[in-house]
C-alpha positions as CSV (number, residue, x, y, z in Angstrom):
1,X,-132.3,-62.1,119.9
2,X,-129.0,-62.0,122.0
3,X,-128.1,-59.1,124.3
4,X,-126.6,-56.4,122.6
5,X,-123.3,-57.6,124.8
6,X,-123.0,-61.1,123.4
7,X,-123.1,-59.6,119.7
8,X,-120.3,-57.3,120.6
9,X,-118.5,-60.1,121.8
10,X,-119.9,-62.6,119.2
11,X,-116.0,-61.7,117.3
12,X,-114.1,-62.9,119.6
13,X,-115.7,-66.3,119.9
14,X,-113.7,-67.9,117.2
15,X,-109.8,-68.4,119.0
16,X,-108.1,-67.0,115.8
17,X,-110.5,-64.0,115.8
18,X,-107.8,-61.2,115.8
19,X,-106.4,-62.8,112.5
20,X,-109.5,-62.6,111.1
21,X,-110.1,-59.4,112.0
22,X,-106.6,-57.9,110.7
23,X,-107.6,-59.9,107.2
24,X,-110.6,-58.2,107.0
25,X,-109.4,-54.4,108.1
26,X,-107.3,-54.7,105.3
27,X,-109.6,-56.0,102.4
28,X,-111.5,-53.1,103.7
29,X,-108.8,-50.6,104.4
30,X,-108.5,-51.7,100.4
31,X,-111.8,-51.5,99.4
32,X,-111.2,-48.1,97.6
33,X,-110.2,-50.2,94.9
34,X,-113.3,-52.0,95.2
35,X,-112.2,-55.8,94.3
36,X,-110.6,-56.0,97.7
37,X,-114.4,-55.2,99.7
38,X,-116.2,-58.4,97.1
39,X,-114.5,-61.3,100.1
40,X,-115.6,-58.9,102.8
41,X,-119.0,-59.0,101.4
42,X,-118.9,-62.6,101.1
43,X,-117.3,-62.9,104.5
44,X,-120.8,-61.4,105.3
45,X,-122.9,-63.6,103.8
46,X,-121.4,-66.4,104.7
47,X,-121.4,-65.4,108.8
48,X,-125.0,-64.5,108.6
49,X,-125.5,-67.9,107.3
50,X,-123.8,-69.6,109.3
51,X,-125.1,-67.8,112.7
52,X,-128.7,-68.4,111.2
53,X,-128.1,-72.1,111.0
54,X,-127.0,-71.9,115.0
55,X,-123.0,-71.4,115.0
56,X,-121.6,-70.1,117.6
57,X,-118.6,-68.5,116.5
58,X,-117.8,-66.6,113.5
59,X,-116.0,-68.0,110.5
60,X,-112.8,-67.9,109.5
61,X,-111.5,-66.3,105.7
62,X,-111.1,-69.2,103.8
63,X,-112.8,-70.4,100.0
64,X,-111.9,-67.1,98.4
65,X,-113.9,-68.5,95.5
66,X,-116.8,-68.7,97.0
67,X,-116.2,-65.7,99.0
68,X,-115.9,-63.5,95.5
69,X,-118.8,-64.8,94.1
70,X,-120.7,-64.0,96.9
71,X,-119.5,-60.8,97.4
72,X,-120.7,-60.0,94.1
73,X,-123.8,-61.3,94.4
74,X,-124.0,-59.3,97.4
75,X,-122.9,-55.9,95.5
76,X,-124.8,-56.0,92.9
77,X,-128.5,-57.1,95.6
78,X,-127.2,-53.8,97.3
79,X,-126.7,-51.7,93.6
80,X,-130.3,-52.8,92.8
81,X,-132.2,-51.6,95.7
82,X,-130.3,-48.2,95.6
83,X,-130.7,-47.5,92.2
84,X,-133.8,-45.9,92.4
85,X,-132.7,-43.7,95.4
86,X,-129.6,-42.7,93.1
87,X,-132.0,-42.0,89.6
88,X,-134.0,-39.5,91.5
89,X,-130.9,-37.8,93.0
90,X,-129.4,-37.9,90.0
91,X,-133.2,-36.8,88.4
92,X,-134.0,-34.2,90.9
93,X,-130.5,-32.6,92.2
94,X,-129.3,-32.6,88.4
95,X,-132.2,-30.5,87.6
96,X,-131.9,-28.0,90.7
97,X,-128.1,-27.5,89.5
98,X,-129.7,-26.6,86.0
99,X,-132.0,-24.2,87.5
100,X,-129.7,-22.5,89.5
101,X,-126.9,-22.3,86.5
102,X,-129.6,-20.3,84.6
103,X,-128.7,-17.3,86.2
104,X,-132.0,-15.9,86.7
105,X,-132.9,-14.5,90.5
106,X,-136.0,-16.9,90.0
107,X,-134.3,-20.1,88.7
108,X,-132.0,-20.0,91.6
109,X,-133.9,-19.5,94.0
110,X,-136.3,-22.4,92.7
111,X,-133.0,-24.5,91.8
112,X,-131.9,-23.9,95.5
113,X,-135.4,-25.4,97.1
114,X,-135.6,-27.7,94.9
115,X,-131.6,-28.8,95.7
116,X,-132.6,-29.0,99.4
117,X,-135.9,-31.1,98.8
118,X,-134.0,-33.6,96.4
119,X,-131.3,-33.9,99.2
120,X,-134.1,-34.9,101.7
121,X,-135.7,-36.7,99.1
122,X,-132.2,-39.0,98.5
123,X,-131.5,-39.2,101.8
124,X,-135.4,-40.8,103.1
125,X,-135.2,-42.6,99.7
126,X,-131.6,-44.2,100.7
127,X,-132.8,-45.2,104.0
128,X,-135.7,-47.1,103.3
129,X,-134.3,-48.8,100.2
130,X,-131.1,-49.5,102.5
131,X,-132.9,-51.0,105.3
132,X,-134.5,-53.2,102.7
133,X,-131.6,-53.7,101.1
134,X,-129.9,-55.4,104.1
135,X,-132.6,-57.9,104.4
136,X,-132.6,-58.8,101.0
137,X,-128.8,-59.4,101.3
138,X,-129.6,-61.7,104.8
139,X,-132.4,-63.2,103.1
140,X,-130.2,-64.2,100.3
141,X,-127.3,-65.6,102.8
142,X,-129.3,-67.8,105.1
143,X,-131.2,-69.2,102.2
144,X,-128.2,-69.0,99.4
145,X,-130.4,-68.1,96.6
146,X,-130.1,-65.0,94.6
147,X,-133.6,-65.2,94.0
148,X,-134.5,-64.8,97.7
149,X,-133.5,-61.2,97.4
150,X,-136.4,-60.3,95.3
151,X,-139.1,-62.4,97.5
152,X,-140.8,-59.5,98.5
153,X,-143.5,-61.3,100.3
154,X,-140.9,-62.8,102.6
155,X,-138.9,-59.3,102.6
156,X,-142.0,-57.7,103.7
157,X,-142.7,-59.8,107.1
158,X,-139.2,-59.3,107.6
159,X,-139.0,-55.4,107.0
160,X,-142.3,-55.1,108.9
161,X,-140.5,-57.0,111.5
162,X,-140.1,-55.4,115.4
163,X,-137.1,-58.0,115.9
164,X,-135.5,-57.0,112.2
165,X,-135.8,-53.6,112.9
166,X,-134.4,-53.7,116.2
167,X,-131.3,-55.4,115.0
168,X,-131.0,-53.1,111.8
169,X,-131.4,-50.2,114.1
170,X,-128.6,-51.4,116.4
171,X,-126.2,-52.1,113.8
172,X,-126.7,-48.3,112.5
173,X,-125.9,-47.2,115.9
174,X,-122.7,-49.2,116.0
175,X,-121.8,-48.1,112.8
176,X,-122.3,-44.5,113.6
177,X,-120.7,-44.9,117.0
178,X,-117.6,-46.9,116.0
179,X,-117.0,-44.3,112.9
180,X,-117.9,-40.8,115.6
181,X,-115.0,-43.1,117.9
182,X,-112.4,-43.5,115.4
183,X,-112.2,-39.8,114.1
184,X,-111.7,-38.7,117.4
185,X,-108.2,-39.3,116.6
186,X,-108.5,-36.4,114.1
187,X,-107.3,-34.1,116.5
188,X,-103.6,-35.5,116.9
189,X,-101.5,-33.1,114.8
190,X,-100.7,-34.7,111.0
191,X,-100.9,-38.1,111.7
192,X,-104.2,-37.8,113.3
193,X,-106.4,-38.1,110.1
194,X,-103.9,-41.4,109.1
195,X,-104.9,-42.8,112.5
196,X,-108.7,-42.3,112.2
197,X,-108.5,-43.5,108.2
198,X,-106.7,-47.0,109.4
199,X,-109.3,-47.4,112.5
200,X,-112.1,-46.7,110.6
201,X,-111.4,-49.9,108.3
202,X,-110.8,-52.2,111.5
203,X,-113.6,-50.7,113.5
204,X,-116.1,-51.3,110.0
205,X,-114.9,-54.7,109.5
206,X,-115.3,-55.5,113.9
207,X,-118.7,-53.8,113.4
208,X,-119.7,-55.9,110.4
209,X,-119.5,-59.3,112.1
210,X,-121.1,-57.8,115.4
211,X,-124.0,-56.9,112.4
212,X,-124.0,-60.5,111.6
213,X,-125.0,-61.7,114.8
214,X,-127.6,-59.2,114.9
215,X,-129.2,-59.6,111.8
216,X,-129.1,-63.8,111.5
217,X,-130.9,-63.5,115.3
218,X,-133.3,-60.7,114.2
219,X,-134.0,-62.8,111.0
220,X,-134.9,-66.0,112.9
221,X,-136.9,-64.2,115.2
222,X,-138.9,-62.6,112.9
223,X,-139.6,-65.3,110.4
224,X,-140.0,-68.0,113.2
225,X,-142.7,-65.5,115.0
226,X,-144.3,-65.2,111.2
227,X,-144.5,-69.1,110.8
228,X,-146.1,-69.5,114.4
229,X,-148.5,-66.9,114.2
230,X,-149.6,-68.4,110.5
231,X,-149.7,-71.8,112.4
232,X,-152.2,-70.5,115.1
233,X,-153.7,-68.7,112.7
234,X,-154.8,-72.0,110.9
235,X,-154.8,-74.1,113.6
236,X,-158.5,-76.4,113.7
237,X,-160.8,-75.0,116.3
């Protein structure tokens, strides 16, 4: 896997990468009204299969046909691995909010517990299925079959991956780091909220393809080491 310097870079390989990079803070800046994020998605997939397949440079927007589609396909990979963290919050916090509506000394102290365990709950649940979730959506990219999201025997190696991990793990840190950078700007009087909300979209987007780069090289890693250790595994003796 490249250093975590040459993915921060990785952006700015591609000459016209600043134009790229104002197109896609804006489809996200957008992406409140959700059909703006579905060619940022597909910008996605289609950089993680390109790095896969050995480019060196991120690509440019361009095919906003195919860019929708993939998006979508993307979206709705993503909707089915987090439904099942969002039925039992729905199941479980729903419930608590019932219990403590009742009224009764013991129903809200048995709603609040059970409020706090179904936030924990969400929150593990959301984690795992979104850490799968990613590699689903990778696995999908590089091999541009929707069915590839629901390989689980591949998806498994992959999760169970140290080099998928690692590059997972490094994109949530530069998520959370970019996001804790941005809304430092909160503190500027009025505008400084503005500031941070406009950042925050350019900074995601920047972030995203830095993502790329570590997810395509995590993937190869860890499926290459898979195929080799099979190989030697079955090698004649």
């Amino acid at each position: 896997m490249d250093s975590i310097g040459d993915s921060l870079r990785y952006p700015m390989e591609d000459e016209d990468w600043l134009t790229t990079v104002v197109i896609g803070g804006i489809l996200t800046l957008l992406g409140v009204f959700f059909i703006p994020i579905l060619p940022v998605y597909g910008y996605v997939v289609k950089a993680i299969r390109e790095r896969a397949s050995g480019a060196t440079q991120p690509p440019e927007f361009g095919d906003w046909g195919d860019l929708f589609v993939d998006g979508i396909k993307a979206w709705v990979i993503g909707a089915v691995y987090m439904l099942i963290p969002g039925i039992v919050a729905a199941v479980v916090v729903g419930g608590s909010l019932i219990s403590i509506m009742t009224g009764t000394r013991a129903g809200v102290g048995a709603g609040m517990a059970g409020l706090l365990g179904g936030l924990l709950l969400s929150a593990v649940l959301s984690l795992v299925f979104g850490y799968v979730a990613v590699a689903a959506i990778v696995h999908f990219a590089v091999t541009d079959e929707l069915s590839a999201a629901f390989d689980f025997g591949t998806l498994r190696r992959l999760a169970l991956s140290s080099e998928y991990a690692t590059a997972w793990l490094l994109s949530v840190v530069l998520f959370v780091g970019a996001n804790i950078a941005v809304n430092l700007f909160n503190v500027i009087p009025f505008v400084g909220s503005l500031i941070a909300g406009v950042l925050t979209a350019f900074a995601t987007f920047y972030v995203a393809v830095v993502a790329t780069d570590l997810w395509a090289s995590g993937y190869n890693a860890a499926l290459e080491d898979g195929d080799e250790a099979e190989s030697v595994g079955t090698a004649p003796v």
